[in-house]
GUZAFI-989262 format. One record per residue (C-alpha): chain; residue in three letters; x, y, z. Coordinates in Angstrom, 1 decimal, m for minus. Layout:
N
+------+------+--------+--------+--------+
! mipa ! baro !   east !  north !     up !
+------+------+--------+--------+--------+
!    A !  ALA !      X !      Y !      Z !
...
+------+------+--------+--------+--------+
This chain:
122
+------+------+--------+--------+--------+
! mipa ! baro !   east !  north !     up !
+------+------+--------+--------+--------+
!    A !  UNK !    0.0 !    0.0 !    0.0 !
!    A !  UNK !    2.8 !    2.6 !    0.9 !
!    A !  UNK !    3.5 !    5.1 !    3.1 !
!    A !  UNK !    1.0 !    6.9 !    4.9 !
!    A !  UNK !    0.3 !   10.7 !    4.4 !
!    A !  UNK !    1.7 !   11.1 !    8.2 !
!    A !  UNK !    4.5 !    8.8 !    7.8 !
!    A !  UNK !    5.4 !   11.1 !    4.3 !
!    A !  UNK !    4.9 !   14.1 !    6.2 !
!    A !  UNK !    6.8 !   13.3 !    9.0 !
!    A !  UNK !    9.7 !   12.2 !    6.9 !
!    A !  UNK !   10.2 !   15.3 !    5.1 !
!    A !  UNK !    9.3 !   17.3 !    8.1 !
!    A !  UNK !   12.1 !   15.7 !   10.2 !
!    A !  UNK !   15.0 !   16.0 !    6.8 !
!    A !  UNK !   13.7 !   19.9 !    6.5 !
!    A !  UNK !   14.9 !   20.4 !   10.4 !
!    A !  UNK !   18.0 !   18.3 !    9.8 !
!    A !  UNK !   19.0 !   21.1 !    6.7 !
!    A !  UNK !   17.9 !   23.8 !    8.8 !
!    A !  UNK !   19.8 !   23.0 !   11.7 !
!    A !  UNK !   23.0 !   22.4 !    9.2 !
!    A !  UNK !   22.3 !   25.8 !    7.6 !
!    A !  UNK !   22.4 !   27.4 !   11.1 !
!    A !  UNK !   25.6 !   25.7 !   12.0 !
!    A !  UNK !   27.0 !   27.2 !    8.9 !
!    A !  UNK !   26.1 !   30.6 !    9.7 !
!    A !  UNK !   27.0 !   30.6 !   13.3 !
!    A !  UNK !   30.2 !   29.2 !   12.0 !
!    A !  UNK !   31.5 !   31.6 !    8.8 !
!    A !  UNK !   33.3 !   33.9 !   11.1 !
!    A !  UNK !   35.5 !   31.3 !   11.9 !
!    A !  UNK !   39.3 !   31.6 !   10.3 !
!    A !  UNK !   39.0 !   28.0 !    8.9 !
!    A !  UNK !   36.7 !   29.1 !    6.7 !
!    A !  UNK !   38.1 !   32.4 !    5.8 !
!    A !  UNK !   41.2 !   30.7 !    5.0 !
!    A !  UNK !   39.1 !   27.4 !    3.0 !
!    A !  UNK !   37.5 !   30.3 !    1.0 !
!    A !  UNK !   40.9 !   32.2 !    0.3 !
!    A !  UNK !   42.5 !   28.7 !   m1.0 !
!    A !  UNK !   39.8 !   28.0 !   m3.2 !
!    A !  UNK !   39.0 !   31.2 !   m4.6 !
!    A !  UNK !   35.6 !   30.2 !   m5.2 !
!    A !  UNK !   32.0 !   31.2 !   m4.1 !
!    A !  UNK !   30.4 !   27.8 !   m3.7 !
!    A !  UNK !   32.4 !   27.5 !   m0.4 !
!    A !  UNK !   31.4 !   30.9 !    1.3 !
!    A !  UNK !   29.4 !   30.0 !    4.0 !
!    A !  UNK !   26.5 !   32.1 !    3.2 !
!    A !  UNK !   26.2 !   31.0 !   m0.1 !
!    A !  UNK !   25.9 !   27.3 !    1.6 !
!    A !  UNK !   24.0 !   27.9 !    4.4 !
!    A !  UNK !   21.5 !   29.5 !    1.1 !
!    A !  UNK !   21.5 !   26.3 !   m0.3 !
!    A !  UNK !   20.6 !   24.4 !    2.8 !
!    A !  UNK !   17.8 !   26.9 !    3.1 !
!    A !  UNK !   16.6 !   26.6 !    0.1 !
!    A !  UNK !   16.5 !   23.2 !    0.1 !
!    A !  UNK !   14.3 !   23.4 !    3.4 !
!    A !  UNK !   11.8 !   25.6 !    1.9 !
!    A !  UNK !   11.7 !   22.9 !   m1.0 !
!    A !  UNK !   10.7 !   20.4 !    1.9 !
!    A !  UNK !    8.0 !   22.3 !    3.3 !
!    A !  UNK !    6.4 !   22.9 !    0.2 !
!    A !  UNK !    6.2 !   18.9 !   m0.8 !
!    A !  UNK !    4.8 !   18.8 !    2.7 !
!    A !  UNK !    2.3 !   21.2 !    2.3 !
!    A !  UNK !    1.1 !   19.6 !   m1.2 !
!    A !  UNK !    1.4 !   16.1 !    0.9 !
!    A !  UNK !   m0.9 !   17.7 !    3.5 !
!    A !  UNK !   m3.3 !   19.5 !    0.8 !
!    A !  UNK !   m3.6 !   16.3 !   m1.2 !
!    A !  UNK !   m4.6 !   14.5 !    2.0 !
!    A !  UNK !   m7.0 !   17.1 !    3.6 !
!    A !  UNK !   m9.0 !   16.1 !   m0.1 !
!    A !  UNK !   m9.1 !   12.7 !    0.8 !
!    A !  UNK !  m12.8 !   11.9 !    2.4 !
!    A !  UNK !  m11.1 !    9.2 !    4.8 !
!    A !  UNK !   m9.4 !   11.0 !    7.5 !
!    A !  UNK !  m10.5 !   10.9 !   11.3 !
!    A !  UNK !  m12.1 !   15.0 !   12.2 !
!    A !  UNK !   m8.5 !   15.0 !   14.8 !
!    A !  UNK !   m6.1 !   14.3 !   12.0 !
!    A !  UNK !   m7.9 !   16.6 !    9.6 !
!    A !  UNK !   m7.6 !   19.3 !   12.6 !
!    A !  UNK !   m4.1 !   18.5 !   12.8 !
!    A !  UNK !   m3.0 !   18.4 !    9.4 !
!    A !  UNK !   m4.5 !   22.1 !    9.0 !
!    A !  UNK !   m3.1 !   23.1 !   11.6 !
!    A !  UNK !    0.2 !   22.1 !   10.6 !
!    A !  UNK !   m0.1 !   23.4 !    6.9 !
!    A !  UNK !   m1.4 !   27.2 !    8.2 !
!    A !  UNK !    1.8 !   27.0 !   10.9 !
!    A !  UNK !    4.2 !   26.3 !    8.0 !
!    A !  UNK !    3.4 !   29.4 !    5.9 !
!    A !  UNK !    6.8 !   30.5 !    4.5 !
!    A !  UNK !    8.4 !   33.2 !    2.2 !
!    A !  UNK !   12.0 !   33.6 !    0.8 !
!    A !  UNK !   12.3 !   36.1 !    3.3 !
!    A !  UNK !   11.6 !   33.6 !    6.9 !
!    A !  UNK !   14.6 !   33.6 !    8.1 !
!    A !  UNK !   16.5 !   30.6 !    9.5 !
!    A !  UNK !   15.5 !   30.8 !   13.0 !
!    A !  UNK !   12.1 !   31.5 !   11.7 !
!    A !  UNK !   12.3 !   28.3 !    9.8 !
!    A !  UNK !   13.6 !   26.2 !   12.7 !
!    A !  UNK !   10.8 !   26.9 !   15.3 !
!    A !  UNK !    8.2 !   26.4 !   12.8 !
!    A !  UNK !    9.2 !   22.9 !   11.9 !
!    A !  UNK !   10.1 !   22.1 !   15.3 !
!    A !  UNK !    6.0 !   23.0 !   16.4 !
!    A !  UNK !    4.8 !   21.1 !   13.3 !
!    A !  UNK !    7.2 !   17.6 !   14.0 !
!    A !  UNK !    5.7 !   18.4 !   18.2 !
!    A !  UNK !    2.0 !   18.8 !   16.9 !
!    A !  UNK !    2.8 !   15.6 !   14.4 !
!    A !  UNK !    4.3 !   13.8 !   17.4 !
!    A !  UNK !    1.9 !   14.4 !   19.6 !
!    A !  UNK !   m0.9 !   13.5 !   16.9 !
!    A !  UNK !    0.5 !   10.3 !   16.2 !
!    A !  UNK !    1.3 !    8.9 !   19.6 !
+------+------+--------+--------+--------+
């Protein structure tokens, strides 16, 4: 039969906080002279931290948006229980994201959603 829509959900939920805590790490990171000195050696902008902490980002908001079409394709589906229909809307409205959310932004709103899921679930 496959994956469920929660265990999908939860999967992509929990890789999306796994980037976003990497990006983070980058950032709180690219002061450090290791990295000013990997950047000067390679002479190359793929290695600036911003630049990959971006990517990592990026990447996350990818995640969040094939959860939210996971979530809106199951919310059409007439066979869900009224609690998991209230939680799955509640979970799509709390990850509403732009370019502009910002990393800690990002974190705690996945980190709510994977509690809520949790919770949900259990």
């Amino acid at each position: 039969m496959g994956k469920s829509y929660i265990d999908k959900i939860y999967e992509k939920l929990r890789m999306a906080y796994a980037k976003i805590l990497i990006a983070e790490n980058i950032k709180r990171r690219r002061d450090s002279m290791k990295t000013l000195y990997m950047l000067a050696m390679t002479k190359s902008i793929f290695t600036a931290p911003d630049f990959l902490a971006g990517v990592y980002v990026s990447s996350t908001l990818s995640d969040i948006k094939k959860v939210k079409k996971i979530i809106e394709k199951a919310l059409k589906g007439k066979k869900l229980s009224p609690e998991i229909r209230f939680m799955l809307e509640q979970i799509n409205s709390m990850l509403e994201t732009t370019k502009k959310t910002g990393i800690y932004d990002l974190k705690m709103k996945i980190a709510e959603a994977l509690k809520i899921l949790e919770s949900g679930i259990s």
